[in-house]
N, C-alpha and C positions, 0 to 999 in steps of 0.2 A: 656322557654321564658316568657309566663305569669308568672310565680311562681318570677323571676329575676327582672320582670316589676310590679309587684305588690309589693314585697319587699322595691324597689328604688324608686318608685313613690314617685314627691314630695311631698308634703300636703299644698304647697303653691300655687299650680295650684289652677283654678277655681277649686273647689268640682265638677262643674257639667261638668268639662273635665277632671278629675279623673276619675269617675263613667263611665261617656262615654268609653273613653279609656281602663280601666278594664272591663267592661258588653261585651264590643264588641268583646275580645280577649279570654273570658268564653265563651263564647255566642256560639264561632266559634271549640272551646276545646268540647263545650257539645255536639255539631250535630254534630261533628268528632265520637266522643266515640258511639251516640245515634244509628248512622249508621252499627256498628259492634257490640252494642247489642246483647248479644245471653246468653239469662237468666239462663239456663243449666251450662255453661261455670262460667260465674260470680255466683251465687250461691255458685259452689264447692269453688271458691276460697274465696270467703267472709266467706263460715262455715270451713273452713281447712286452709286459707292462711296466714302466718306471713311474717315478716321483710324480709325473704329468699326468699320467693315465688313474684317477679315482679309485676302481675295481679294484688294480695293482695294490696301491699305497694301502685300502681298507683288507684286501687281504691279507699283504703282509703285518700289517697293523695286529690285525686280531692272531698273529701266528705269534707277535710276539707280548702280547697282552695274555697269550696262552701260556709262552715260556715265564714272563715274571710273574703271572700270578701263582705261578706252584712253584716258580722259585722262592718266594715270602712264605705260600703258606707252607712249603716244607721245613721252614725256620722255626721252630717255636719259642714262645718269648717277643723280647724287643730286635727290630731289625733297625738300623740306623737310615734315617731319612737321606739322600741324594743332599748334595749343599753344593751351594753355587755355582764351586770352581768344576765339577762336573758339567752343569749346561754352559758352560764357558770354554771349556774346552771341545766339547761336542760343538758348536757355533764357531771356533776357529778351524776344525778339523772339514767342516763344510765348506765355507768359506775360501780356503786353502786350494780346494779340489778346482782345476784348472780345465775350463769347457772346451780344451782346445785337442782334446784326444779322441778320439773314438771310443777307447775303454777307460777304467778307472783300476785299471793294470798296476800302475807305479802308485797310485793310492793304497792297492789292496798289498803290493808286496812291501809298503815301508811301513802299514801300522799291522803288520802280522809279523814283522820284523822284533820291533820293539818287546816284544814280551819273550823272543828268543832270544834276543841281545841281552835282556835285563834278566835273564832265569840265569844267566853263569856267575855275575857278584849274588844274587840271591843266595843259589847252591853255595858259594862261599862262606855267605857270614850264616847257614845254616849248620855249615861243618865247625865252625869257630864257637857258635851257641853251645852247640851238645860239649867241646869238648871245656870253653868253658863254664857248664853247669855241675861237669865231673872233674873238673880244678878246684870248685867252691867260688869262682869269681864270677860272683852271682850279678853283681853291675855290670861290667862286662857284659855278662850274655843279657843284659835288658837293653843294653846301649844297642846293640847291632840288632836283636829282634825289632827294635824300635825302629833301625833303618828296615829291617828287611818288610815290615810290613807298610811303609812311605812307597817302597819298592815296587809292591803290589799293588798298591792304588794305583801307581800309574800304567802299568803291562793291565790294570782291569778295566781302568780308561783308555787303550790303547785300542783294544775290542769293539767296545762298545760302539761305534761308527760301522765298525765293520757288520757289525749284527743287525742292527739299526740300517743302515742305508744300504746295504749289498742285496739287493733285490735277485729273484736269480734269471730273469733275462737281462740285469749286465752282467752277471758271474758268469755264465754261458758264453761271452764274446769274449773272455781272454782263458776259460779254462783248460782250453790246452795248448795256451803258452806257458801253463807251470810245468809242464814236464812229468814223466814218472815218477821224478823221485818227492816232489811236493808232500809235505808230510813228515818225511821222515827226519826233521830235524826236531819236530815238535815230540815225535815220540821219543826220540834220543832223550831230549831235555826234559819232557816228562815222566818218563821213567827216573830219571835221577832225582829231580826233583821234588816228584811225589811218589819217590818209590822209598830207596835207600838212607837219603840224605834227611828227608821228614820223617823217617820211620825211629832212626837215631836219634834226630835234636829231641824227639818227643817221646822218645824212653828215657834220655837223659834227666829228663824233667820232671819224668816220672819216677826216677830213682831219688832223685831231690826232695820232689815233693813235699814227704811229710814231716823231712826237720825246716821246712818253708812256712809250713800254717800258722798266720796271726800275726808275720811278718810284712815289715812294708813292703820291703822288696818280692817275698813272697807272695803277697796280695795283687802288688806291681806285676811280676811276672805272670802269674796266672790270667789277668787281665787281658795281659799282651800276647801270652798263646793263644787265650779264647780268639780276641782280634784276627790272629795271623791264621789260626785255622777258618774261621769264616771267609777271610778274602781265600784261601786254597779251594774251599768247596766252591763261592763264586766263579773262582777261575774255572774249574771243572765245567760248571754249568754251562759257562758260556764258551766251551769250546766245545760243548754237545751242540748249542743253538745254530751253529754258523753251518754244518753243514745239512744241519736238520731243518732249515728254514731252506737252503739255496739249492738244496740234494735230493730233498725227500725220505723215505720210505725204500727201503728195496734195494739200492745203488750201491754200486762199487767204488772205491777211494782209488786215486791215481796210483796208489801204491799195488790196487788190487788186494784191497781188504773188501769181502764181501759183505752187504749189508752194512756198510763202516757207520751209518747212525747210529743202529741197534750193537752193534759190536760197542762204537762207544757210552753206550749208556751200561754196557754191562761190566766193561771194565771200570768206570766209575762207580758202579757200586761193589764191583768188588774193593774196590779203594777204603770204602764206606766201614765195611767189615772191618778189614784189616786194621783201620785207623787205632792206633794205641791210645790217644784222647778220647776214643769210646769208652774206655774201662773205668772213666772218670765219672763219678754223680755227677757233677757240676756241667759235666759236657756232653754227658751218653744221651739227654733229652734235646738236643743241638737238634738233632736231625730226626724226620720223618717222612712216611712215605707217602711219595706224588699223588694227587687225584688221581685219576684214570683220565684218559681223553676220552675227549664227546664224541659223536658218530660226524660232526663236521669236522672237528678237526684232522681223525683217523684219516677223512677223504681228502683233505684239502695236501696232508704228508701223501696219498695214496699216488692223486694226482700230480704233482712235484717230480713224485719218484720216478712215473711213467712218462716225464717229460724229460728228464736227464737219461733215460736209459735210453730213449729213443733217443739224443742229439749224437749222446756219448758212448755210440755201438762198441767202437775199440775198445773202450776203455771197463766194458760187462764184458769182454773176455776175458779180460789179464788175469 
């Protein structure tokens, strides 16, 4: 019922009887689950459980009924509904996955590929924006934002499988064939991409700006920045879920970042800060802050955590 009512939920409702409505129906989901707790129990199935195993699929189900529902309600306003080509893709990316491996290795390393292959033309037609917004070649910079947000749909469809089906007793059986250095391409490329390269196209925009208002192209453009920063905060999100779901609580990143969940949630909100779209009326009310997690869910990351540090002893040294 929740999973049915959060799907269909309108987005024309008040926001704060959306939130209402979804919190109260979690709310009542988590002290149902919190009651029949029994850590022994969950444990075995979160380190052994896949697609087959019931417990498994419903636990991780409600980890990630937890992540999208404070991803929406952190939106305020209208959030754009999922459309077709979404569950189409997702059904070929299953589909796709060949039963004849042991792991789902070569699945995890070609759609974790895709959004570091596709953030280098990204950074490009982002360096191309800013400088043509400070040309005056204001089509121009709506033409290439236009790709660069098409861009994003797919690197955020590209995730999505991995969030979704990486359960983490199979994450556990190839994660240390990624090696120590796993990781740090992502941080390379996010750094540039939501550090320097975003922080430019969106001062440029903002030095525009006010000879823009009441324009088409001006109306055009603001449109298309709002779009493009919302897919950059999705993106964000969903690279907190993947190791928050498969990691836990507590754990080390192969790189040897400690606590690397909590580390990444804090460097995305420092992101949050910094964002020069913040200084914007139109955009400063974009963003708000998360619920708090219920006493199951806190256990459910607690436990997680305590299963990756036990498998992954080398790896709590580094």
């Amino acid at each position: 019922m929740l999973v049915n009512n959060f799907a269909n939920c309108s987005y024309d409702k008040s926001p704060n009887i959306v939130v209402s409505d979804l919190l109260g129906e979690y709310r009542t989901l988590c002290e149902d689950v919190d009651a029949y707790f029994d850590v022994q129990t969950i444990s075995d199935r979160i380190g052994n459980g896949y697609t087959s195993d019931d417990t498994a699929v419903f636990l991780h189900s409600l980890k990630l009924i937890s992540s999208a529902l404070r991803f929406h309600v952190s939106y305020r306003g209208k959030c754009e509904q999922f459309d077709d080509a979404y569950f189409y893709y997702i059904g070929n990316c299953v589909d796709s996955m060949s039963a004849s491996f042991d792991t789902y290795l070569d699945q995890f390393r070609l759609l974790h590929q895709i959004p570091e292959a596709l953030s280098i033309p990204t950074l490009s037609l982002m360096t191309s924006i800013g400088r043509d917004l400070d040309s005056g070649n204001l089509v121009q910079a709506l033409d290439n934002l236009t790709v660069a947000n098409s861009i994003m749909d797919v690197i955020l469809a590209s995730l999505s499988p991995l969030i979704e089906l990486m359960f983490p007793a199979e994450y556990y059986k190839f994660r240390k064939n990624l090696g120590g250095t796993s990781g740090s391409q992502s941080r390379g490329l996010g750094a540039k991409l939501l550090g320097s390269a975003y922080f430019t196209m969106c001062d440029a925009f903002i030095r525009q700006r006010k000879g823009l208002d009441d324009t088409k192209v001006g109306n055009s453009l603001a449109i298309a920045f709002k779009a493009f920063r919302h897919r950059i905060y999705r993106w964000r999100d969903q690279h907190l879920l993947l190791p928050r779901n498969v990691l836990g609580s507590g754990t080390t990143s192969l790189m040897g970042s400690k606590n690397a969940p909590d580390a990444a949630v804090r460097m995305s909100r420092s992101f949050e800060r910094k964002d020069p779209l913040a200084s914007i009326p139109d955009f400063a009310e974009h963003r708000s802050d998360w619920p708090e997690l219920y006493e199951v869910e806190k256990k459910l990351l607690l436990v997680t955590g305590e299963l990756t540090r036990e498998k992954f002893k080398e790896v709590e040294r580094r």
